[in-house]
C-alpha positions in Angstrom: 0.0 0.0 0.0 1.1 3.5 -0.7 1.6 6.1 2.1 -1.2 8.1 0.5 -3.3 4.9 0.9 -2.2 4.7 4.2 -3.1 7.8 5.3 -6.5 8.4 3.3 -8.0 4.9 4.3 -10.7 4.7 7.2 -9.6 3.1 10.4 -11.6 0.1 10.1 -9.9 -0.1 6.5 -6.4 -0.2 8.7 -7.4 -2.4 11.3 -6.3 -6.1 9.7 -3.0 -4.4 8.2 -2.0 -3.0 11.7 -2.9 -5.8 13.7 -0.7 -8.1 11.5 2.1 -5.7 12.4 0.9 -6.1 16.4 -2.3 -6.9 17.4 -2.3 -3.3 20.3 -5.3 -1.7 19.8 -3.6 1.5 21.8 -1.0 1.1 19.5 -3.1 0.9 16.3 -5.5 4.2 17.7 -1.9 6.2 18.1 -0.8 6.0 14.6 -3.9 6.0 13.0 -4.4 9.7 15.2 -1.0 11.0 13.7 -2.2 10.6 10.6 -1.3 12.3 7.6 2.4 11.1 7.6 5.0 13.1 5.3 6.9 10.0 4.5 7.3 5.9 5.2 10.4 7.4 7.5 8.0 9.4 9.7 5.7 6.7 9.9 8.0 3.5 10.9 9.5 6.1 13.9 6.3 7.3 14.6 5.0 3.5 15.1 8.4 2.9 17.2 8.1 5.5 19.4 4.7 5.1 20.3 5.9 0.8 21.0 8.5 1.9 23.5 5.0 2.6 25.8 3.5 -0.8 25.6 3.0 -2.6 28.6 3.7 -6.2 29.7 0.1 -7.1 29.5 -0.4 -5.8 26.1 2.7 -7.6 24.6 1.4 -10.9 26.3 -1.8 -10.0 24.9 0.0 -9.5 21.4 2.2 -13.0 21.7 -1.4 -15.2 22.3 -1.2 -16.2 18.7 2.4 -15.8 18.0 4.1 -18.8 16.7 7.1 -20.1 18.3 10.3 -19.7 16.4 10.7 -22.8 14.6 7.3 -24.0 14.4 5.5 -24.5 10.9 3.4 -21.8 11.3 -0.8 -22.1 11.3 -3.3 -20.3 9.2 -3.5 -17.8 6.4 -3.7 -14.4 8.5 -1.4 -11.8 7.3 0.5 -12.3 10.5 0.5 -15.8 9.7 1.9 -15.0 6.8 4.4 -12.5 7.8 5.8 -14.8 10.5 5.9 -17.4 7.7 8.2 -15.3 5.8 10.4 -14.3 8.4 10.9 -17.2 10.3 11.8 -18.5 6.5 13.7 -22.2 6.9 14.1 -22.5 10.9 13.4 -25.9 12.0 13.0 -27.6 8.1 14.9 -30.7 9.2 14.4 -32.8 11.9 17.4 -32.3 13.7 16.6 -28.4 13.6 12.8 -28.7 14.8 14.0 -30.7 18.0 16.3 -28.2 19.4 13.9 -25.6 19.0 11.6 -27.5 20.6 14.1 -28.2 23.5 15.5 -24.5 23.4 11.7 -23.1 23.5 10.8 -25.8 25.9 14.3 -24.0 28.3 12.6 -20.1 27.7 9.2 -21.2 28.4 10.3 -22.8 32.2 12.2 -20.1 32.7 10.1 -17.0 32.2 6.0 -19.2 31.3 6.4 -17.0 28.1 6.9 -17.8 24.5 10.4 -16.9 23.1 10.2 -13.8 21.1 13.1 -12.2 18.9 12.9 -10.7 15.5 14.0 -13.6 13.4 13.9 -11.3 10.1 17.6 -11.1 9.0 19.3 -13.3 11.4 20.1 -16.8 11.3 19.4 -19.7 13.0 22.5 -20.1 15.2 22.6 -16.1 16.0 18.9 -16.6 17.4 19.5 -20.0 19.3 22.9 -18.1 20.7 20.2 -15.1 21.9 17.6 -17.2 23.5 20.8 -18.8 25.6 21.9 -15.5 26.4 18.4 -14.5 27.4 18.4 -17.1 30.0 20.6 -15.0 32.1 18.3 -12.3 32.6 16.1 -11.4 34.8 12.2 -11.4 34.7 12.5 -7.5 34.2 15.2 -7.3 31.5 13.6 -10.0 29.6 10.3 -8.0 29.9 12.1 -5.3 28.3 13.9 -7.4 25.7 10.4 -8.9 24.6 9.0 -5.3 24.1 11.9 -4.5 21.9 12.0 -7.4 20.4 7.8 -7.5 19.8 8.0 -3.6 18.3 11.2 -4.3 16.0 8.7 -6.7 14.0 6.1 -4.8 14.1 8.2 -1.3 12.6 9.7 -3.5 10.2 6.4 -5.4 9.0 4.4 -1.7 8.9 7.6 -0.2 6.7 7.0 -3.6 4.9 3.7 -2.7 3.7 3.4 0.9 3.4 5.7 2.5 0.7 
């Protein structure tokens, strides 16, 4: 969608193409408010800023349906879709599906949350080496992790489809 698109369309026209990005309706209302944006720049800092105010319930809220990394992904939602793309190869083999399960299976004991992390542009051993990493922090710095983590997809998916 063009910017132009982006900024003429009705909210309810929005809602499935920002929800995709991250399912926060707070979220969603702010950028749709700032509305008319001068460039895809403006936007994607606009939609990062306004991320860095998210709270731990509405990132758990947003990671309900969030595949794990690894996982074949469900269903033909566009954030099925987008977490289809980025998530690309991880786990194809065997081999590969059973230490994410195992490495997933470490997160989830240690913080009763689903590993997050942007997978878009990194590999599969540079994300394994971060969930292992991860496991040293606290509940609070992993909070904060998560949130980053959570709006990095999000900015990148939005400048994805607005241009």
């Amino acid at each position: 969608m063009k910017l132009s698109e982006f900024n003429e369309a009705t909210p309810g026209e929005l809602t499935e193409t920002l929800a995709a990005c991250a399912p926060i309706p707070s979220w969603r209302a702010a950028i749709l408010a700032r509305r008319p944006y001068d460039s895809v720049e403006e936007l994607t800092t606009t939609a990062a800023e306004l991320a860095q105010d998210w709270t731990d319930l509405e990132v758990d809220g947003a990671l309900e349906h969030h595949p794990r990394i690894g996982e074949k992904v469900q269903g033909s939602s566009r954030e099925a879709e987008a977490s289809r793309r980025e998530q690309g190869s991880l786990g194809a083999d065997e081999a590969a599906q059973a230490e994410w399960v195992s490495a997933n299976e470490a997160y989830e004991q240690r913080f009763d949350r689903i590993f997050l992390i942007r997978a878009a542009g990194r590999s599969d051993r540079e994300m394994r080496t971060q969930l292992a990493l991860r496991l040293q922090n606290t509940e609070e710095e992993e909070a904060v992790v998560r949130r980053q983590q959570l709006a990095e997809i999000a900015v990148l998916r939005l400048g994805q489809v607005v241009s």
